[in-house]
C-alpha positions in Angstrom: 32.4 -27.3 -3.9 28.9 -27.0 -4.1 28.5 -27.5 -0.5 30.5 -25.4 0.7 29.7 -22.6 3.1 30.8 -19.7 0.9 31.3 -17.5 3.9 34.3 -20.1 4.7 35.2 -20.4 1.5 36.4 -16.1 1.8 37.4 -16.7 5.1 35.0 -14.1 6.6 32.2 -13.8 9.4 28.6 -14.0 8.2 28.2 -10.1 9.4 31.3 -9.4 7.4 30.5 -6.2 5.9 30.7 -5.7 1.9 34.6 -4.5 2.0 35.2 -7.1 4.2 34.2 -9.1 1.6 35.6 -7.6 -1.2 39.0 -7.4 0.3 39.3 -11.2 1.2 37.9 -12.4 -2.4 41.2 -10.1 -3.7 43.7 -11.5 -1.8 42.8 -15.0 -2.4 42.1 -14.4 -6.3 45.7 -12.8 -6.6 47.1 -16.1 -4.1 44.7 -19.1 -6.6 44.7 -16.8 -9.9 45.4 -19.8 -12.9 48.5 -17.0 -14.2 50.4 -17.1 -11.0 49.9 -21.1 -10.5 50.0 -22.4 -14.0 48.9 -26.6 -14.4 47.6 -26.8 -10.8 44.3 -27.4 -10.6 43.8 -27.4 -7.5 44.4 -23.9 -7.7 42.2 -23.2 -10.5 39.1 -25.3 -9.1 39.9 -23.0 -5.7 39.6 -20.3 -7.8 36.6 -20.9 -9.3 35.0 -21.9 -5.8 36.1 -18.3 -4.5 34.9 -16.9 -7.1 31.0 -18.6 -6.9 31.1 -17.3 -3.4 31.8 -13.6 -3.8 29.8 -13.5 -6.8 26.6 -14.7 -4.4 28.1 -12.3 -1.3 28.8 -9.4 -3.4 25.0 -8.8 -4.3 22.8 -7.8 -1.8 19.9 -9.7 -2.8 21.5 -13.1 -3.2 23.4 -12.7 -0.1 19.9 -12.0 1.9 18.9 -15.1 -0.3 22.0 -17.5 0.5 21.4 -16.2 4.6 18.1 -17.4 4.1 18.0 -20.6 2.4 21.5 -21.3 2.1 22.4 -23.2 -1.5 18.8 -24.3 -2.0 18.6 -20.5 -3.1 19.6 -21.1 -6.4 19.1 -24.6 -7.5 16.1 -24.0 -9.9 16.2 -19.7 -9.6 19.4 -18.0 -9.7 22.5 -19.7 -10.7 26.0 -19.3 -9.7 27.4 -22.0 -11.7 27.3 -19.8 -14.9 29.7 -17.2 -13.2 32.5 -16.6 -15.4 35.4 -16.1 -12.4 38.2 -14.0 -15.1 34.8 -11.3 -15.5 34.7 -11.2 -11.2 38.2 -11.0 -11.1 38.0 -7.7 -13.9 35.5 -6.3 -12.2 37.4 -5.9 -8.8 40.7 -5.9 -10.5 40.2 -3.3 -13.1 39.5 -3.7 -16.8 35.6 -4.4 -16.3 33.9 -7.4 -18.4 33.6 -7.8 -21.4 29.6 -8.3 -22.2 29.3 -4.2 -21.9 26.3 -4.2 -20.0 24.3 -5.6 -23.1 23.9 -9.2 -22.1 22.1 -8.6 -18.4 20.1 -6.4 -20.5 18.9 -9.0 -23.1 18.3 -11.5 -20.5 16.0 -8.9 -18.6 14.1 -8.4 -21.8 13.6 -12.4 -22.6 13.4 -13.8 -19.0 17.1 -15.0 -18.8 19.3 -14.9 -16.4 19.0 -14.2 -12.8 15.9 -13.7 -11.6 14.0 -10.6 -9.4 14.4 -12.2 -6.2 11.2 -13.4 -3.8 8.1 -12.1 -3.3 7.7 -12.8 -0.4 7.3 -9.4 1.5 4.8 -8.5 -1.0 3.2 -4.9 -0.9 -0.4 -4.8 0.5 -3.0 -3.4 -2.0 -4.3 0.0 -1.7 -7.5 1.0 -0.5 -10.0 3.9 -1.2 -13.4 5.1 0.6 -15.6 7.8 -0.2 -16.7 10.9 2.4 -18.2 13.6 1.8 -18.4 16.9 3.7 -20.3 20.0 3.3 -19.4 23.6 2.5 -18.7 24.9 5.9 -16.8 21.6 7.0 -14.7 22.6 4.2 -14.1 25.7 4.4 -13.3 25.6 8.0 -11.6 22.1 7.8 -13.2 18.9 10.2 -11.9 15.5 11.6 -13.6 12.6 10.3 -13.9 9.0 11.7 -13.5 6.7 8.3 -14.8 3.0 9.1 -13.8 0.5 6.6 -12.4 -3.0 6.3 -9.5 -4.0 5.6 -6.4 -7.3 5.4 -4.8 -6.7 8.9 -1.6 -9.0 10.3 -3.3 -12.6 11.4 -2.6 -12.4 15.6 -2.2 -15.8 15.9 1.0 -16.7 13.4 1.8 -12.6 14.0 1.6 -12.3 10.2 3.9 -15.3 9.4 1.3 -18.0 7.6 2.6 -20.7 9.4 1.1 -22.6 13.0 5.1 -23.1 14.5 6.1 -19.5 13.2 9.4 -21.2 11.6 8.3 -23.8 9.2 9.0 -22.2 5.4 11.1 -23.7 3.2 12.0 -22.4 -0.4 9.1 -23.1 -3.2 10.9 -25.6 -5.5 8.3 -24.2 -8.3 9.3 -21.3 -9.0 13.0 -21.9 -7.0 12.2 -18.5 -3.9 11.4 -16.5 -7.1 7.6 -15.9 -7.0 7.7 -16.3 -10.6 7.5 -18.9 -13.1 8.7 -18.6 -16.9 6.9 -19.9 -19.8 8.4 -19.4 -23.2 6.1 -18.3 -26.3 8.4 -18.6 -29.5 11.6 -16.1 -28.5 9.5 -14.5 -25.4 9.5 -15.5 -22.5 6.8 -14.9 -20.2 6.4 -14.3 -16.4 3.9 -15.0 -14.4 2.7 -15.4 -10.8 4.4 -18.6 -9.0 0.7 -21.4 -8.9 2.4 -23.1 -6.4 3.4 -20.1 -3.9 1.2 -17.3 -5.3 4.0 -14.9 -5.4 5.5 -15.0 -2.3 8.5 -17.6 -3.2 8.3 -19.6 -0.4 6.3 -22.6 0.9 4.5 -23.1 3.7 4.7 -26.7 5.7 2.3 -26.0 8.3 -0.1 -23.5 7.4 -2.1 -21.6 10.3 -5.4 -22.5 10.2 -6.3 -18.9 11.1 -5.5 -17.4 8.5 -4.7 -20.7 5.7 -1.1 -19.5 5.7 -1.4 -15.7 4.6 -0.3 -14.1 7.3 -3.0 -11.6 7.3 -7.2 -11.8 7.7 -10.0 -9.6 6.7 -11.2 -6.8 9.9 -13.0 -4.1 10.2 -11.0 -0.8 11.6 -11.6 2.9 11.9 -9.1 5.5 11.2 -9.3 9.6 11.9 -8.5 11.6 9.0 -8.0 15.7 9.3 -9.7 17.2 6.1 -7.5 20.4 5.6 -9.0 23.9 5.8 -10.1 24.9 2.0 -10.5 21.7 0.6 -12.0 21.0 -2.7 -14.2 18.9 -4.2 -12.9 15.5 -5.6 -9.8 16.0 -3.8 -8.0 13.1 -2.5 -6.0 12.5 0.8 -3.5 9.6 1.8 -3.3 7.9 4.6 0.2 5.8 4.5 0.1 2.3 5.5 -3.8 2.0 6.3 -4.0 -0.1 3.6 -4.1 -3.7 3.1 -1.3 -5.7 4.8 0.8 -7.8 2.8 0.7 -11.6 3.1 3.1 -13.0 5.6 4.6 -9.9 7.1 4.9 -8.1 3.9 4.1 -3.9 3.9 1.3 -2.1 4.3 -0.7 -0.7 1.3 -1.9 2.8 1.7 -5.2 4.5 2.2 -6.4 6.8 -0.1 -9.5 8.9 0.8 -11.6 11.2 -2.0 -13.4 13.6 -0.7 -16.8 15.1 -2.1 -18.1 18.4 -1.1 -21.7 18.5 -1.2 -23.8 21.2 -3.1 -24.8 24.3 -1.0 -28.0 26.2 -1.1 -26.9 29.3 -1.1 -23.6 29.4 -2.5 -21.9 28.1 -5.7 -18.2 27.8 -5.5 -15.6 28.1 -8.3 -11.6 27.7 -6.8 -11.5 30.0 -3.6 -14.7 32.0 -4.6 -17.9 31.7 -3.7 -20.9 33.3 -5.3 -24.7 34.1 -4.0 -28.3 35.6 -5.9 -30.0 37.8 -4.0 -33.1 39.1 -4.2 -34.0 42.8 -3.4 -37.2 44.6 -3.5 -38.1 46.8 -6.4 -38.2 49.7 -4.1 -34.7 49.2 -2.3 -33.2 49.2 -5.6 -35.0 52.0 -7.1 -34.4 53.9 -3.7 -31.4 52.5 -2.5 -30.8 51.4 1.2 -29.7 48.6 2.9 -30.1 44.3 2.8 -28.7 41.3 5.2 -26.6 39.0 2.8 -25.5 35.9 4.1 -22.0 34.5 3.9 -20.2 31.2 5.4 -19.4 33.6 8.9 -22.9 34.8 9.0 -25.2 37.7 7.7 -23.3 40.9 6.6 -24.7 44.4 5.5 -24.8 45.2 2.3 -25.2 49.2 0.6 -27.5 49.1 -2.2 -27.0 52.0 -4.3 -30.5 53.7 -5.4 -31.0 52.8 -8.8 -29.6 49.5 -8.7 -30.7 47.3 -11.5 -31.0 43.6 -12.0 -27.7 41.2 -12.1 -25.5 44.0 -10.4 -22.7 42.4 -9.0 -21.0 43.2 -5.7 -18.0 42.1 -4.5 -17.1 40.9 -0.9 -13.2 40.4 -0.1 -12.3 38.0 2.5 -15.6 36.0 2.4 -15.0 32.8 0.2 -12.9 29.8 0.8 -9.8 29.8 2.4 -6.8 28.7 0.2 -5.9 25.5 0.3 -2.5 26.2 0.2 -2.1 29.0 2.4 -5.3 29.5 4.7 -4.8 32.3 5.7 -5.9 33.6 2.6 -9.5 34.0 1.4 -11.5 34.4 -1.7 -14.4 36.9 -2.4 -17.8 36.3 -2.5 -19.6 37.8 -5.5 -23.5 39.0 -4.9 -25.6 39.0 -7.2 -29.2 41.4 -7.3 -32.1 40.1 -8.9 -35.3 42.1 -8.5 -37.9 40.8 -6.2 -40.8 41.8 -8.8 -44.3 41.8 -7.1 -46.9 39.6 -8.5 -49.9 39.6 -6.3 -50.7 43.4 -5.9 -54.0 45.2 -3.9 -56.0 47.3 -5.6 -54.8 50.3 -3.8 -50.7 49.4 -4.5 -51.6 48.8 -8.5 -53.1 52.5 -8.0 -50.3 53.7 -6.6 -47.8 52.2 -9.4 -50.3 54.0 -12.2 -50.1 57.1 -10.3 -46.1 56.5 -10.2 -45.9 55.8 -13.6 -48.2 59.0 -14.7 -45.4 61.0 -12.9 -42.6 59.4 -14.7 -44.1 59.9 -18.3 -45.5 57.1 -18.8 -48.9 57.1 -20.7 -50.0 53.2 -21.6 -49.7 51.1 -18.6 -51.7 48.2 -19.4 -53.7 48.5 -16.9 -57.8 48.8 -17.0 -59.4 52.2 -18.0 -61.1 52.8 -14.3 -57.5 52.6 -12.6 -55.9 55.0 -15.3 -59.0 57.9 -15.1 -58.6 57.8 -11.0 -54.9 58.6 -11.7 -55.3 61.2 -14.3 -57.8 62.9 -12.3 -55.6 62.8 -9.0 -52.9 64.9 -11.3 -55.4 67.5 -12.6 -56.5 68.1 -9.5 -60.2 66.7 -9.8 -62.0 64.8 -7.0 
């Protein structure tokens, strides 16, 4: 019985699709069931052999598992032999078993019962590089080349690990699981397969290229669009760009974080940008007119006359485009700050005492010769 092809054993093609199978285990349960042929056992070890085989078919996973490595599959990993047949013949049959759902459970929990399947096929690991871009590449978005290095399939076993492309055979370690079990007390603890690192099964002739993982360290390049109104410490994906999995398994992903660099004229906060600008003492006493830059170039900007320090004006449409909708734009926020000369002439500081004496003001600070020119300038003396 233990030999036997279980695909014979239904009665059905090894591309016999899951109602295929599920139909022929019924009508030989109802034809071998122990009730309808009471003190044969012939019929009840035939019943018991069906019912091994349809428990195996019926799963997915140990039916990709028996295709594979035929009965070896579960000598050592999962088990058929502890199948109860009346619980199969419930479950198809009506009335369900009778554990509830709790003992699959506890088995889980402990490390019982069947096991997760093999590893091999094992994801790749993820990968992350660093670029960074500055203001205007963000806010008008930019291509860049990313060069980095990464596990790539071996070309000579075609990501397979082994020389002949065919040699693998089931790890007897760990049983096709990619785990081993080791029990502390009432826990039972898994852990990474020594013999197979994971991957469940066992190579007999390992390529040389590539000692049997199926994949080799490269360098490679990839082109990544950085989207119009990006932020800083944003990160992007790239699917599959990762690491390859040993022996043919699936590609990790590529994850790119992206760091704007600082501008010097602009500081940003979300979709707006904001800018300190400095205007002369007599534009904002007078009023008139100043360049201002913005990410598109200079724009004109009306200052009022009488404009003090740390005036802010607003400019709509002249930030950062939204991330989510470009089309949309933030404001950019100007700042005055009064350009106050330092380094004056003579004649200007005579001209300010003269301007301040008209205004008022009597103690300008300033030396005694200065103030008597001005005062007799304003009462008319030469």
């Amino acid at each position: 019985m233990a030999n036997s092809d279980y695909y014979q054993v239904l009665g059905v093609s090894r591309d016999a699709s899951d109602s295929e199978i599920k139909k022929a285990y019924r009508k030989l349960a109802i034809q071998y069931h122990p009730d309808k042929n009471p003190g044969d056992q012939e019929a009840e070890e035939k019943f018991k052999e069906i019912s091994a085989a349809f428990d195996i078919l019926k799963d997915p996973e140990k039916r990709a598992k028996y295709d594979q490595f035929g009965h070896d599959a579960f000598r050592g990993g999962y088990s058929s032999g502890g199948v109860d047949p009346f619980d199969l013949f419930k479950d198809v049959f009506g009335g369900g078993g009778n554990s509830g759902g709790f003992g699959s459970i506890f088995e889980d929990f402990f490390g019982g019962g069947g096991a997760s399947g093999s590893s091999e096929g094992l994801r790749g690991n993820d990968l992350r590089v660093s670029v960074s871009i500055t203001l205007e590449q963000a806010a008008k978005g930019v291509e860049k080349e990313i060069k980095y290095s990464r596990h790539k399939e071996c070309s000579k076993c075609d990501g397979s690990g082994s020389s002949d492309k065919s040699s693998k055979s089931m790890c007897h370690t760990c049983g096709g699981v990619g785990q081993v079990a080791s029990n502390q007390g009432f826990i039972s603890i898994r852990r990474t397969c020594p013999s197979c690192n994971g991957s469940g099964v066992t190579i007999e002739n390992p390529c040389k290229d590539c000692n049997g993982q199926g994949r080799s360290k490269t360098s490679d390049s990839v082109k990544v669009k950085i989207p119009a109104g990006i932020n800083d410490s944003s990160r992007l994906c790239s699917r599959s760009r990762g690491d390859a999995g040993p022996r043919n398994g699936p590609f990790g992903d590529l994850y790119v974080d992206i760091q704007v660099k600082s501008h010097d004229l602009f500081e940003r906060d979300e979709d707006d940008l904001f800018h300190e600008i400095l205007i002369p003492f007599t534009l904002s006493t007078l009023g008139g007119t100043i360049d201002a830059p913005t990410l598109d170039g200079k724009v004109t900007l009306k200052i009022p006359p009488g404009t003090p320090s740390n005036k802010t004006f607003r400019i709509r449409d002249k930030g950062m485009p939204n991330l989510r909708a470009p089309s949309h734009k933030g404001d950019l926020y100007i700042k005055t700050v009064i350009d106050v000369p330092k380094n004056l002439t003579k004649e200007q500081k005579q001209k300010l005492v003269e301007f301040g004496l008209a205004c008022g003001e009597e103690d300008l600070g300033t030396d005694s010769s200065l103030l008597d020119k001005a005062k007799r300038f304003f009462e008319g003396e030469s």
